[in-house]
C-alpha positions as CSV (number, residue, x, y, z in Angstrom):
1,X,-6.6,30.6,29.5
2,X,-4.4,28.5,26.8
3,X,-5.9,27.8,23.6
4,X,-6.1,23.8,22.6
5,X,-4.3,23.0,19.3
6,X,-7.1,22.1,16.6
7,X,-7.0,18.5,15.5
8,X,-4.6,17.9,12.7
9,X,-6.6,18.1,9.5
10,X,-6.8,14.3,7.6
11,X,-5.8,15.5,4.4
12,X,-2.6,16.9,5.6
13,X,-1.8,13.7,7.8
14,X,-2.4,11.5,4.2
15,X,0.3,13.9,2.3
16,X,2.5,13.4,4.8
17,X,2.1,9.2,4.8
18,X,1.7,9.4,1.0
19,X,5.3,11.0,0.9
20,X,6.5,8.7,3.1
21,X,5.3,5.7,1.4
22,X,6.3,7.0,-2.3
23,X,9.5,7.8,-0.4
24,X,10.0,4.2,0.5
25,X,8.6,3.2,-3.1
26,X,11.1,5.0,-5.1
27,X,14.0,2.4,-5.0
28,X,11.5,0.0,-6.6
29,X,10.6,2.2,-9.0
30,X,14.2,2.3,-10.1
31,X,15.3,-1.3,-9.4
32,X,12.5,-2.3,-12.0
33,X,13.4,1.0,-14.5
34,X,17.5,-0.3,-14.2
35,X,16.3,-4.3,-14.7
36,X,14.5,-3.5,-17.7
37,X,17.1,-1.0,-19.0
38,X,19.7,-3.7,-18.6
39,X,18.1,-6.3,-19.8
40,X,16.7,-4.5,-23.2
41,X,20.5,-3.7,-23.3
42,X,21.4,-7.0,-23.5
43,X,18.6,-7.9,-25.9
44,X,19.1,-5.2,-28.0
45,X,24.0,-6.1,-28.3
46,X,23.0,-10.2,-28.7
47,X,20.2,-9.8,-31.5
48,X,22.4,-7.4,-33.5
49,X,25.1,-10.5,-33.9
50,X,24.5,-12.5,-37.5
51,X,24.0,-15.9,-35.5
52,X,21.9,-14.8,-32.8
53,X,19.2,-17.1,-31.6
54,X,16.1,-16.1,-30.5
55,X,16.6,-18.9,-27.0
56,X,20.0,-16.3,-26.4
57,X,17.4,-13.5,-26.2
58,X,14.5,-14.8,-25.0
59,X,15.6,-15.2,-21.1
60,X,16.3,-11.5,-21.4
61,X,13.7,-10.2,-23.1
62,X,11.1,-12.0,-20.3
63,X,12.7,-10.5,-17.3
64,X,12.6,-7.0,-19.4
65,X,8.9,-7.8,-19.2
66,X,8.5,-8.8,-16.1
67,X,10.4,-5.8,-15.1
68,X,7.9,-3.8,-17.1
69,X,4.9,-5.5,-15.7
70,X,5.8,-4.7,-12.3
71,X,7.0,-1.5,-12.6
72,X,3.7,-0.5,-14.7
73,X,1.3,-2.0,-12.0
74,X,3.5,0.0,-9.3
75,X,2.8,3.4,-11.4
76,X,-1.0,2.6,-12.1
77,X,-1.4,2.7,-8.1
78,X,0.7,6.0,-7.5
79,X,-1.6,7.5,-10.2
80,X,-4.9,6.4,-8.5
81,X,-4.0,7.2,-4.9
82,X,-2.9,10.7,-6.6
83,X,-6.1,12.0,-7.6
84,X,-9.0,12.4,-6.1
85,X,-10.7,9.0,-4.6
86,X,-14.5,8.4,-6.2
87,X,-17.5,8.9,-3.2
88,X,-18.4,7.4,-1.6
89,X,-15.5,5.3,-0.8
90,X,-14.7,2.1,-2.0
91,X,-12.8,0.5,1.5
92,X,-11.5,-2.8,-1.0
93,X,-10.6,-0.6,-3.7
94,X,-8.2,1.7,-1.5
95,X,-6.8,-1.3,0.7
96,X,-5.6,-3.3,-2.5
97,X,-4.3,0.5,-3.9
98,X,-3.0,1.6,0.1
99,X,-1.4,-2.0,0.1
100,X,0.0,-1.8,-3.0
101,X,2.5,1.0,-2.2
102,X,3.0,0.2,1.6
103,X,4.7,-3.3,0.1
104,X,7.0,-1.5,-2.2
105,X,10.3,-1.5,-0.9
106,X,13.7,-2.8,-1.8
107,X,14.9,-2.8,2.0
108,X,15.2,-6.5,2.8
109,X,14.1,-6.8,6.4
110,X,10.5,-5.1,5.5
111,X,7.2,-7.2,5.1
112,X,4.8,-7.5,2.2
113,X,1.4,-6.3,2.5
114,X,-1.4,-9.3,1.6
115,X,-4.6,-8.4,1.1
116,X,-7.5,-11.2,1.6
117,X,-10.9,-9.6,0.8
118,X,-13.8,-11.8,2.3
119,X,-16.5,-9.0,2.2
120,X,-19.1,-9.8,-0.7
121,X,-21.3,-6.6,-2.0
122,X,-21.2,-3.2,-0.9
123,X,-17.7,-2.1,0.4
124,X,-18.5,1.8,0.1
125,X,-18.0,3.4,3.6
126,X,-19.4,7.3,4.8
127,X,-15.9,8.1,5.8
128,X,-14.0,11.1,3.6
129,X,-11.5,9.5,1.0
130,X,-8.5,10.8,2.7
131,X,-9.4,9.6,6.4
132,X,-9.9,6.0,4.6
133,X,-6.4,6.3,3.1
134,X,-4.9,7.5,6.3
135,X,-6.3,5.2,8.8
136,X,-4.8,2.5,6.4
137,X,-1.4,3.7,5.3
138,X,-0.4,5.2,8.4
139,X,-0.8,2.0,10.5
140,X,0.6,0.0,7.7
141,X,3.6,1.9,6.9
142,X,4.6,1.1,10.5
143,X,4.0,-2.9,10.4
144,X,6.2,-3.1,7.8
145,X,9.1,-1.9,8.9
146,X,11.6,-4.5,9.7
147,X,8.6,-6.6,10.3
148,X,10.1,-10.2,7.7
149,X,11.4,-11.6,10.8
150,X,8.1,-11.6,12.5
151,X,6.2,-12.2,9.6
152,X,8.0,-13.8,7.0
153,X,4.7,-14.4,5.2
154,X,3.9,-10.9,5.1
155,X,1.2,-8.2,7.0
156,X,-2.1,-9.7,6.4
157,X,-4.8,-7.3,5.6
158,X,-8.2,-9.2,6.0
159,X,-11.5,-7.3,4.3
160,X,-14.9,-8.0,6.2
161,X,-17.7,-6.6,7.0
162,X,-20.5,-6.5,9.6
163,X,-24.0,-5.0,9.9
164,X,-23.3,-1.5,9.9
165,X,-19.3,-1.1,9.3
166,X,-17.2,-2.7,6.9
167,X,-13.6,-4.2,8.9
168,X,-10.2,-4.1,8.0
169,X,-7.9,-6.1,10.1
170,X,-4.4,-5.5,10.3
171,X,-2.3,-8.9,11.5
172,X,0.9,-7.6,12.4
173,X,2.2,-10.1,14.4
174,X,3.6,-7.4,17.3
175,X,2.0,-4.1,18.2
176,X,1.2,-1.3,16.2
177,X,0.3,1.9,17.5
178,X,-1.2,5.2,15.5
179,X,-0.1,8.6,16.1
180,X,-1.8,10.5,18.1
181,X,-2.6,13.0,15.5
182,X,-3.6,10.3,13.2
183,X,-6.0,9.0,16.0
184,X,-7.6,12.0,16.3
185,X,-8.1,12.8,12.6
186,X,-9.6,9.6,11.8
187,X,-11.5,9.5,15.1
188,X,-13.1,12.2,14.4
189,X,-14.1,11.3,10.5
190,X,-16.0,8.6,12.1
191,X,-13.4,5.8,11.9
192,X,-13.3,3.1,14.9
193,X,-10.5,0.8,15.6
194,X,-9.6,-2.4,18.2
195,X,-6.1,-3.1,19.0
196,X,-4.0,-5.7,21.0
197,X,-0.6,-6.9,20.9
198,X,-1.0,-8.5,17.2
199,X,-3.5,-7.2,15.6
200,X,-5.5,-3.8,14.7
201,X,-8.8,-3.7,13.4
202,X,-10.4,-0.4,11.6
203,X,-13.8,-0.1,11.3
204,X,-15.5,2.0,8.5
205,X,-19.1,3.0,8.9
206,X,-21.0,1.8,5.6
207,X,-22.4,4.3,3.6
């Protein structure tokens, strides 16, 4: 009689989409770490000179910044989605973190990740912290893929909620489907999902 494989283990499936997605993140991590290096370079050669002008700098010095700004923000979410999430899960706190890194890439046919969150109150869900970051990277890691043609404005992740489950809709603007692995992992942690041909919705039971 053959044996059925057991279902792939969520927290295994996340590692695997996490590595992926800091994969993917790593040329913006060193675009921003070379635009700030350059820049302070250039900050650093003009203020040594005995005329220098602080308006000769100052263009420099801002885009150093900048650089800095987003290169920090960009590390404060690797950090967060690299420990251990806080239970129950917060569903709007890991979509802005999830959507965070799926947008960070330098290739320049991918799509952004936008998050609107129109759920007021209690976003906590029941579901295990790494099936809530799986059902929502996986998925999204996919959409964004070559997606700026088809939505130049970005993937549009819309936060609701209902009754008894708090829903995340993915607006991807062609199909998206999950892994079969993924399926069953999150299936079977107690996440639901709708899908047609552009849009998937994920729905979290509350805790």
């Amino acid at each position: 009689m053959p044996v059925s494989a057991a279902p792939a283990d969520a927290g295994v499936l996340w590692l695997a989409a996490l590595q992926r997605a800091l994969g993917r993140a790593a040329h913006d991590v060193k675009d921003a770490l070379n635009g700030v290096s350059v820049n302070l370079e250039v900050v650093r050669s003009r203020a040594g000179r005995a005329d220098a002008h602080a308006s000769a700098v100052a263009p420099f010095a801002d885009a150093a910044a900048q650089q800095l700004e987003r290169l920090t923000a960009l590390l404060d979410v690797v950090l967060a989605l690299g420990r251990s999430e806080r239970v129950p899960v917060d569903v709007s706190v890991a979509l802005r973190r999830v959507a965070a890194l799926c947008s960070a890439s330098s290739a320049a046919s991918d799509a952004t990740v936008v998050v609107r969150d129109r759920h007021d109150g209690d976003a906590r869900t029941s579901v295990a912290a790494d099936a809530v970051r799986l059902a929502l990277a996986a998925p999204l890691l996919d959409a964004v893929v070559g997606a700026r043609a088809v939505l130049p404005g970005g993937v549009e992740c819309e936060l609701t909620g209902e009754p008894d489950s708090l829903v995340v809709r993915l607006r991807t603007g062609r199909p998206v489907a999950i892994a079969p692995d993924v399926a069953e992992a999150i299936r079977l942690a107690g996440v639901r999902w709708t899908e047609d041909a552009a849009e998937l919705s994920l729905f979290f039971p509350r805790a």
